[in-house]
C-alpha positions in Angstrom: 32.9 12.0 -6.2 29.7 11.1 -5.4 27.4 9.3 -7.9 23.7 9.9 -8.0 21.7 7.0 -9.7 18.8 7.4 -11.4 16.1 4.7 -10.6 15.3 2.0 -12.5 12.9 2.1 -15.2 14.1 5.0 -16.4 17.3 6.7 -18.0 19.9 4.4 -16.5 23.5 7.0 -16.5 24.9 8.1 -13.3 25.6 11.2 -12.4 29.1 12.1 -10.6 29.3 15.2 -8.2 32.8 16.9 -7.9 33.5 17.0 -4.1 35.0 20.1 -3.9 31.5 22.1 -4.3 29.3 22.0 -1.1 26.3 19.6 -1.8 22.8 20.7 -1.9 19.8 18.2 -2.2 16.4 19.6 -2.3 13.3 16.9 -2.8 9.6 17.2 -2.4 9.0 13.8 -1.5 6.1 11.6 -3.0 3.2 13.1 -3.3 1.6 13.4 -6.2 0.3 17.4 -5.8 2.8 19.3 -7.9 5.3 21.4 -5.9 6.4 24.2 -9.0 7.0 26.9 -5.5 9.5 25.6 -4.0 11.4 23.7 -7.1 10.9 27.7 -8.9 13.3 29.3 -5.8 15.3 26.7 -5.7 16.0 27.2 -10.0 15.6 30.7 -9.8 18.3 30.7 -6.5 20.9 28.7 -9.0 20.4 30.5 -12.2 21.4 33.7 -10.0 24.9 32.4 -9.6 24.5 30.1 -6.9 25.0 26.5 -9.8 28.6 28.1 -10.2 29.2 27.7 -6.3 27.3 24.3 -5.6 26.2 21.1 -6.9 22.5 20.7 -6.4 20.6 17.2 -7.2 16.7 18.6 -7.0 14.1 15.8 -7.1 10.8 17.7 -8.4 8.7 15.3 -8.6 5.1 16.2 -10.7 6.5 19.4 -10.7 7.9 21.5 -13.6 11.6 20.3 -14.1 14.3 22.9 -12.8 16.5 24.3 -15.9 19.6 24.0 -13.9 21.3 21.5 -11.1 20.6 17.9 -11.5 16.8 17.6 -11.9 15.2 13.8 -10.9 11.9 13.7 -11.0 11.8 10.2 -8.7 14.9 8.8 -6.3 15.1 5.3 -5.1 14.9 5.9 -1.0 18.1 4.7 -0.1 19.6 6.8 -3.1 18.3 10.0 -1.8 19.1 8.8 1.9 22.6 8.5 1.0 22.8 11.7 -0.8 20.9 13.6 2.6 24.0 12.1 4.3 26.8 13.8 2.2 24.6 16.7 1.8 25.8 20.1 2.9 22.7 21.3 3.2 19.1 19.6 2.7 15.6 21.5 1.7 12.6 19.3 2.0 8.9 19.7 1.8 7.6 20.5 5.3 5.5 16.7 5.5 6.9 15.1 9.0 8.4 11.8 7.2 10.9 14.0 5.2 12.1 16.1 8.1 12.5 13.1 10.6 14.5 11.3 7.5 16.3 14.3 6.7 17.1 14.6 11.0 18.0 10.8 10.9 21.0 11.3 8.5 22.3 14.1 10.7 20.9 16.9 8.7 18.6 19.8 10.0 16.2 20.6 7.0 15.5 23.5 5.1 11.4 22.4 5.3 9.2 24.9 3.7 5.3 23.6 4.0 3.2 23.0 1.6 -0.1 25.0 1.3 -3.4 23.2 0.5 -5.2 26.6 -1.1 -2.6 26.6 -3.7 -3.3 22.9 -5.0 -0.1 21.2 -3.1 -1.5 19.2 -0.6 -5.2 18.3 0.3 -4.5 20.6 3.6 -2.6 22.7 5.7 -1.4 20.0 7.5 2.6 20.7 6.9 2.1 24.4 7.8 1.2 23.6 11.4 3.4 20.6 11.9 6.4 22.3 10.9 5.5 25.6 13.0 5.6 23.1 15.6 8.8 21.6 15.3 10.6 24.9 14.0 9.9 26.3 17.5 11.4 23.7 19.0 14.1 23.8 17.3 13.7 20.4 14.9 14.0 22.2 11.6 15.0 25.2 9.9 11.7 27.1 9.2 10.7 28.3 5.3 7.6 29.2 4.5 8.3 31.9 1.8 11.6 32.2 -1.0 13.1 34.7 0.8 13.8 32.6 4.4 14.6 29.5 2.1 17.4 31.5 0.5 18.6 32.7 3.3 19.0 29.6 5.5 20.7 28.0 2.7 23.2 31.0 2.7 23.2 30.6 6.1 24.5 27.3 5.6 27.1 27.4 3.0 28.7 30.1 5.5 28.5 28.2 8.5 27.8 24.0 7.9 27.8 24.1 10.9 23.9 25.3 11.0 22.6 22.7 9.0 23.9 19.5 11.8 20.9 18.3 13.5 21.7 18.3 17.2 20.4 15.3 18.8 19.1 16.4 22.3 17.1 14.0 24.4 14.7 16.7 25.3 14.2 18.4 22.1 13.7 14.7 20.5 10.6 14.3 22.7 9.3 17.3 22.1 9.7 16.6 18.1 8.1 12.7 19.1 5.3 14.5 20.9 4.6 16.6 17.6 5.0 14.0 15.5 2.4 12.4 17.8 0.1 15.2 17.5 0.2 15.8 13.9 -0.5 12.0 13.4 -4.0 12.6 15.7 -5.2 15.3 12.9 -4.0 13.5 9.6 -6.4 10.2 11.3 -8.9 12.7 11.4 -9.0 14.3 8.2 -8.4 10.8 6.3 -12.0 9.7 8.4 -13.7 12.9 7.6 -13.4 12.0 4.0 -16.0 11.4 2.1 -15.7 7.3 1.2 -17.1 7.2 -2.2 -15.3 3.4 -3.6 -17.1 0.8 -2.2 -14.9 -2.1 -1.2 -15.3 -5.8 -0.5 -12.8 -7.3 0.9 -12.5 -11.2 0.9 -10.9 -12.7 3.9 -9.3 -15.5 5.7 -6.3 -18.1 5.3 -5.5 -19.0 1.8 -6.7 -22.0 -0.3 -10.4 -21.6 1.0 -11.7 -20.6 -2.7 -11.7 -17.5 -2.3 -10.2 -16.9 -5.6 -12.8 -18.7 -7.5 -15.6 -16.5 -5.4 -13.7 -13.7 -6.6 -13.9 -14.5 -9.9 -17.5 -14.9 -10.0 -18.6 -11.7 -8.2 -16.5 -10.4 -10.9 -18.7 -11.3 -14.1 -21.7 -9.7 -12.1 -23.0 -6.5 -13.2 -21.6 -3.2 -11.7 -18.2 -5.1 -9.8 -15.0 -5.2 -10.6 -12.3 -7.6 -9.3 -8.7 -6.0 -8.5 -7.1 -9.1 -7.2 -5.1 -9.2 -4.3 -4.2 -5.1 -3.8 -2.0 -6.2 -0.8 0.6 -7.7 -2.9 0.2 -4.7 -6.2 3.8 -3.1 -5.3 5.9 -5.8 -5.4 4.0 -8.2 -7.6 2.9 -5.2 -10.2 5.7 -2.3 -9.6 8.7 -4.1 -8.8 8.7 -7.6 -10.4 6.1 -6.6 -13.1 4.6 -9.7 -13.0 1.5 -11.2 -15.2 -2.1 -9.5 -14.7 -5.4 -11.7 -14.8 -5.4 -10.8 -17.9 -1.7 -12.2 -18.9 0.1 -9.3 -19.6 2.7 -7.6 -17.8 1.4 -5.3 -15.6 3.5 -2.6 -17.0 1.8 -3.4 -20.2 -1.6 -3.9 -18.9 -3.8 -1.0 -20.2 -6.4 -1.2 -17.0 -4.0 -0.8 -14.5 -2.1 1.6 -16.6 -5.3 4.0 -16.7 -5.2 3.8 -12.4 -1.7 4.3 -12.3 -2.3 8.0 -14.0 -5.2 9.0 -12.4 -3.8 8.1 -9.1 -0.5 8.9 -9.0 0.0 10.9 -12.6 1.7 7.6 -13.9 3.5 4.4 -12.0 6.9 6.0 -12.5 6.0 8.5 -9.7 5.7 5.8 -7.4 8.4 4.7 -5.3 7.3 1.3 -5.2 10.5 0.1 -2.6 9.5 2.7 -0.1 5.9 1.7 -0.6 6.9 -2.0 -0.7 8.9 -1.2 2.8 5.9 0.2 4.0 3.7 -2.0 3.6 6.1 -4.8 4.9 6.8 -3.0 8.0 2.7 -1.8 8.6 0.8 -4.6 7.6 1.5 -7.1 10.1 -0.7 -9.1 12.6 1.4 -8.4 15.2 0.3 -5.2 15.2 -3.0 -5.5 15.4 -2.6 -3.7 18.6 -1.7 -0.8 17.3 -4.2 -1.3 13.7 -6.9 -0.9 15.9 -6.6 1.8 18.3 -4.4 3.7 15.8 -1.1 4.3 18.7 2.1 3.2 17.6 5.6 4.2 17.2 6.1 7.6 15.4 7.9 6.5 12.8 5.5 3.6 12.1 2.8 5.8 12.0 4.2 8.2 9.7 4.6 5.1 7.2 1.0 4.1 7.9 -0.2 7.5 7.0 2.0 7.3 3.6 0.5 4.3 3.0 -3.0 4.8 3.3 -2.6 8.1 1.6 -1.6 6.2 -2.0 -4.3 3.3 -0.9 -6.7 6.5 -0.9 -5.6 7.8 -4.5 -5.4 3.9 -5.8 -8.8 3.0 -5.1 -10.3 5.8 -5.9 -8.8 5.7 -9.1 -10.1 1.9 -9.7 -13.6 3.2 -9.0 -13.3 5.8 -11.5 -11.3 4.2 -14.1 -14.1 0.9 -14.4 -17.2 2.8 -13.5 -17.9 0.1 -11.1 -20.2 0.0 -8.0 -18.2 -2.7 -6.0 -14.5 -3.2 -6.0 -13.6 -6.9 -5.0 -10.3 -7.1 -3.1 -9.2 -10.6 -2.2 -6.5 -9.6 -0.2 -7.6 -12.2 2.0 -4.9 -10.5 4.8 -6.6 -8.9 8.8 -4.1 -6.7 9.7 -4.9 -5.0 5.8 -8.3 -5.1 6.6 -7.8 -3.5 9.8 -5.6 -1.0 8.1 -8.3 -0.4 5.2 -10.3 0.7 8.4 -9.0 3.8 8.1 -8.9 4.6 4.4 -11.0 6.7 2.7 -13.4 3.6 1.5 -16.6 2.3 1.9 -15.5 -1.5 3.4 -17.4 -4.5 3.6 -15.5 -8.0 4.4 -16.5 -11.8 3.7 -14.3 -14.2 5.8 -14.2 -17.5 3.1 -13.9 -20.3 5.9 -13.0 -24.0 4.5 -13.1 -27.3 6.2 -9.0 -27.2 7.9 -7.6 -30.2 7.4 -8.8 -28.8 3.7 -7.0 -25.8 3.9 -3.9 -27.5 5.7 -4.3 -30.6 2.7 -4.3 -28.2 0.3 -0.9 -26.0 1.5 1.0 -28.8 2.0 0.4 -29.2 -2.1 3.9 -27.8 -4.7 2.3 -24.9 -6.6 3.7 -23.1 -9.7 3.1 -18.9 -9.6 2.6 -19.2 -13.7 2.3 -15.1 -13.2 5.8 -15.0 -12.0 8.8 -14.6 -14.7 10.9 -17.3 -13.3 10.9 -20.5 -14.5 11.0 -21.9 -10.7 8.7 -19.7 -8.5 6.1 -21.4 -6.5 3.6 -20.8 -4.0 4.8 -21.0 -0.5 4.2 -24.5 1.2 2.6 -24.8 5.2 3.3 -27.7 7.4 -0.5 -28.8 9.1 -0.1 -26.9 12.4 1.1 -24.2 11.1 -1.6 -23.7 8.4 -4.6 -24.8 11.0 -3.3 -22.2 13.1 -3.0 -19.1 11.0 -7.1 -20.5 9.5 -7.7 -19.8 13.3 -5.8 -16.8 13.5 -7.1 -15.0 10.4 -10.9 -16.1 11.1 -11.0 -14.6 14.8 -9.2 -11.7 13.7 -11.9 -10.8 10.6 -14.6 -11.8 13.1 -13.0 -9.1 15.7 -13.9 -6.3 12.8 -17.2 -6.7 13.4 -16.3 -5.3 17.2 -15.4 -1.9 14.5 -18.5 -1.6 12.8 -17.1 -3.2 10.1 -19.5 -5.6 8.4 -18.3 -9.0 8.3 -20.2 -11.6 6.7 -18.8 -15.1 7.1 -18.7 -17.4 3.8 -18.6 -21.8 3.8 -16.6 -23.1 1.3 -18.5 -26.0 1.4 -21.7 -23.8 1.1 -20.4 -22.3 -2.4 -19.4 -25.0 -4.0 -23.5 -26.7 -3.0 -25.0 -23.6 -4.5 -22.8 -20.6 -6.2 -25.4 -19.1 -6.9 -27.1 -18.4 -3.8 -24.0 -17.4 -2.2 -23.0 -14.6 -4.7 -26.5 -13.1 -4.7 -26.3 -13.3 -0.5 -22.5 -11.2 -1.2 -24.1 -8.8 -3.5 -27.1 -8.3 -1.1 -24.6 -7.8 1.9 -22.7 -5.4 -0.4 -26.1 -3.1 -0.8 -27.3 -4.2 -3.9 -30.8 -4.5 -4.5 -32.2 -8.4 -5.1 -33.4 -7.3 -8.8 -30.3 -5.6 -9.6 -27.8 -9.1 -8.9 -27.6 -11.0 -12.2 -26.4 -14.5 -11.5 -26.7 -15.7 -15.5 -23.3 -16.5 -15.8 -23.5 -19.2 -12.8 -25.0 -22.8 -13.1 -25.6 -25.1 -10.5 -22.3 -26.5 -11.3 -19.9 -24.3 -13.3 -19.3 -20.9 -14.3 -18.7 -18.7 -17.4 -15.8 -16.6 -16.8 -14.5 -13.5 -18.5 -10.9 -11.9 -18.7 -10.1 -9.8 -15.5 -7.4 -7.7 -14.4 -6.4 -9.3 -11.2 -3.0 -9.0 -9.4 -1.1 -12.0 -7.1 -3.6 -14.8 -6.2 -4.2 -18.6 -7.0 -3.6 -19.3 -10.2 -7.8 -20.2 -11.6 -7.5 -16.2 -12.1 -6.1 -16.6 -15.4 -8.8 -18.8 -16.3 -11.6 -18.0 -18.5 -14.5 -19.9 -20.5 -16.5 -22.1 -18.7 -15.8 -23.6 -15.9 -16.7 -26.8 -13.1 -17.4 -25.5 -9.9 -16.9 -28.4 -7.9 -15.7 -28.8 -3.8 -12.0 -30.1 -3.6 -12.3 -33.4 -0.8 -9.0 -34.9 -1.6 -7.8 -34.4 1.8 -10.6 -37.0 2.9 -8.9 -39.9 0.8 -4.9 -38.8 1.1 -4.4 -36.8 4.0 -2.6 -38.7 6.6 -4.3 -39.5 9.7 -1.6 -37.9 12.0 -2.1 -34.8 10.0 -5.9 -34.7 9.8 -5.7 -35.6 14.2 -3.7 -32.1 14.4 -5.8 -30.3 12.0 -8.7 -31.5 14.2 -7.2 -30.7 17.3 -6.0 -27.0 16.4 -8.8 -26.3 15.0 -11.4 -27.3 17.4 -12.3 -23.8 18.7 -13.3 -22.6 15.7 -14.7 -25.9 14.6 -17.4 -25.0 17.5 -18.5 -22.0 16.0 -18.5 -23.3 12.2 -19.8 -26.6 13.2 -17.8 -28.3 10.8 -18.3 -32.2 11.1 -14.7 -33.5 12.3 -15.7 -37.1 11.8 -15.9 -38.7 8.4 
């Protein structure tokens, strides 16, 4: 028997298979373009007698469900990589991640392309990639119902024609492909036409960022997402509190992005996405962020990943009308990622004092967003934290090597005069000096308003008015050991910031 779970969130019964049917599993993957085509063959295929020979699990996505087989609209990634392995046969959409997956679990795919003129993709993209790899033998080629049906007959005659044959050569050539196809989805994703306008905060945490964010955020035409890096496990997957202190599954802002990104959250497989990100979004592989070569596989997830980055911030600019969205994600190798997106991206690097920033890390935090009682905010020993303050401000001063504006904020200089700084942000950000409205600041505190923020320091769940004044505890309790190696690691740095390392 083999059992096919539904994913969580929704209807929780498990489905068992008889094993003495040949197994067919057709999906379309994640994308958010309905694929009716290939899920109509497919149910039109087992309606003609075919459900009485097989069992066939059919994930369909946006697509109209199927009338027969198992339909699941959405399958948890290890689910569906598990059922591609006790598959007789597998059908896929013809988008390179699904074929090398399909490939991986020692299955040659059924891959039938999707076409951008009829509304399935933004492009022809899958057409030519899987012309490529069909002629070298890397998939089984569909690209109308009558070649799907007949490979899968093909198939149930002989299994042996759906076993992927791992040859040394032909994997090269499929690489190369891979490769190739990678090359033109970069260059349609930069021909796009950036319309959100992103600003990105950066640098190592506890530098204020957070409060900065929170007061770009009451002026006119911006709107603060939080930290964007962190919205698939923090929102999806642990459904933890927005700035606004509900759930985010409750949360009616990010509820409105979730449909007009992705057609509703549920169509998001926020593990793969999660998995992604984890494996993408790393500094050591900066390398690779900025000259856009890596591993095939890697690169495939990076172009997954910026493809729902695309959908979600475009649906943030259209769901709260605002000029400027405010990401705080504070992270380089995102904002070397966001690089290639389909955005319009500014960053500030927020630089603090660091024996501050190391002070401050070495502090027990509670996550008040998070549901257990006994979550709290990751702790830094002084080196370390002094180090990744270096690390993270030469890395957002290397975007400006990328034509990526980079204008460099002072803690110390925001907490002297909010004011000033936040009209010098929007004016960076393109605003005009009579359009930046700075009424809700005082020389000393701030009026703050609920937000819809995810992850990030807990002040984002503050609201009313509130004293804006610089932290300096370090100066009177950080240990003079401590403060020695904060000075010492950071003296590079120091140089260029001119921060005062005497008292």
């Amino acid at each position: 028997m083999t059992p096919v779970k539904q994913p969580s969130g929704t209807d929780e019964r498990t489905h068992s298979l008889p094993g003495d049917k040949p197994l067919i599993v057709v999906t379309v993957g994640s994308d958010h373009h309905p694929f009716d085509r290939l899920i109509g063959w497919i149910d039109r295929w087992l309606s003609n007698g075919a459900k009485d020979r097989v069992d066939c699990v059919v994930q369909y996505g946006t697509a109209r469900p199927p009338k027969h087989g198992i339909p699941m609209a959405y399958l948890p990634h290890d689910e569906l990589m598990r059922l591609m392995h006790h598959a007789d046969a597998v059908v896929v959409q013809g988008g390179p991640m699904s074929v090398v997956e399909s490939v991986r679990t020692g299955k040659l795919p059924i891959a039938v392309p999707r076409i951008g003129r009829l509304g399935e993709v933004v492009d022809d993209h899958q057409v030519t990639f899987c012309r490529v790899i069909g002629a070298k033998g890397g998939l089984l080629l569909a690209e109308d119902e009558e070649a799907t049906l007949a490979h899968l007959e093909s198939i149930l005659a002989d299994p042996e024609h759906g076993v992927a044959r791992h040859d040394t050569a032909q994997e090269a050539q499929i690489q190369k492909a891979i490769q190739r196809f990678g090359d033109v989805a970069d260059q349609v994703m930069n021909e796009q036409t950036p319309r959100a306008r992103v600003l990105m905060l950066g640098g190592f945490g506890r530098s204020g960022s957070t409060l900065l964010e929170r007061c770009l955020a009451e002026t006119r035409g911006v709107t603060a997402l939080g930290e964007v890096l962190h919205l698939w496990e923090r929102g999806l997957v642990d459904d933890e509190l927005c700035g606004c202190s509900s759930r985010f599954s409750e949360c009616a802002f990010w509820q409105d992005i979730g449909r007009r990104a992705f057609g509703g959250w549920e169509r998001v497989d926020a593990a793969q996405l999660v998995e992604d990100r984890r494996l993408v979004v790393r500094n050591r592989h900066l390398p690779e962020l900025t000259i856009g070569l890596s591993t095939p596989g890697r690169r495939l997830r990076r172009l997954r990943f910026l493809r729902h980055l695309n959908s979600l911030y475009q649906a943030a600019h259209d769901s709260s009308r605002g000029d400027i969205l405010v990401d705080s994600s504070k992270h380089p190798a995102y904002a070397y990622l966001l690089r290639r997106a389909a955005v319009n991206l500014k960053c500030v690097l927020v630089v603090r004092d660091p024996r501050g920033v190391a002070f401050s890390w070495s502090k027990v935090v509670k996550r008040p967003e998070s549901s257990q009682s006994d979550a709290y905010m990751p702790r830094y020993s002084t080196a370390r934290a002094v180090f990744n303050w270096a690390a993270y401000g030469t890395a957002f001063h290397g975007l400006s090597l990328l034509r990526v504006p980079v204008m460099t904020v002072h803690y110390e200089d925001f907490m002297d005069d909010p004011s000033r700084v936040v009209k010098s942000i929007m004016s960076f950000a393109g605003n005009e000096a009579e359009e930046i409205d700075t009424s809700h600041l005082g020389s000393d505190s701030v009026t703050l308003t609920e937000h819809h923020t995810v992850a990030g320091n807990p002040i984002r769940f503050t609201t009313g008015r509130l004293a804006i004044r610089a932290d300096h505890q370090w100066r009177h309790e950080m240990p003079a050991i401590q403060r020695l190696v904060a000075t010492v690691v950071s003296a590079p740095l120091n140089l260029i910031y001119r921060f005062r390392l005497r008292r």
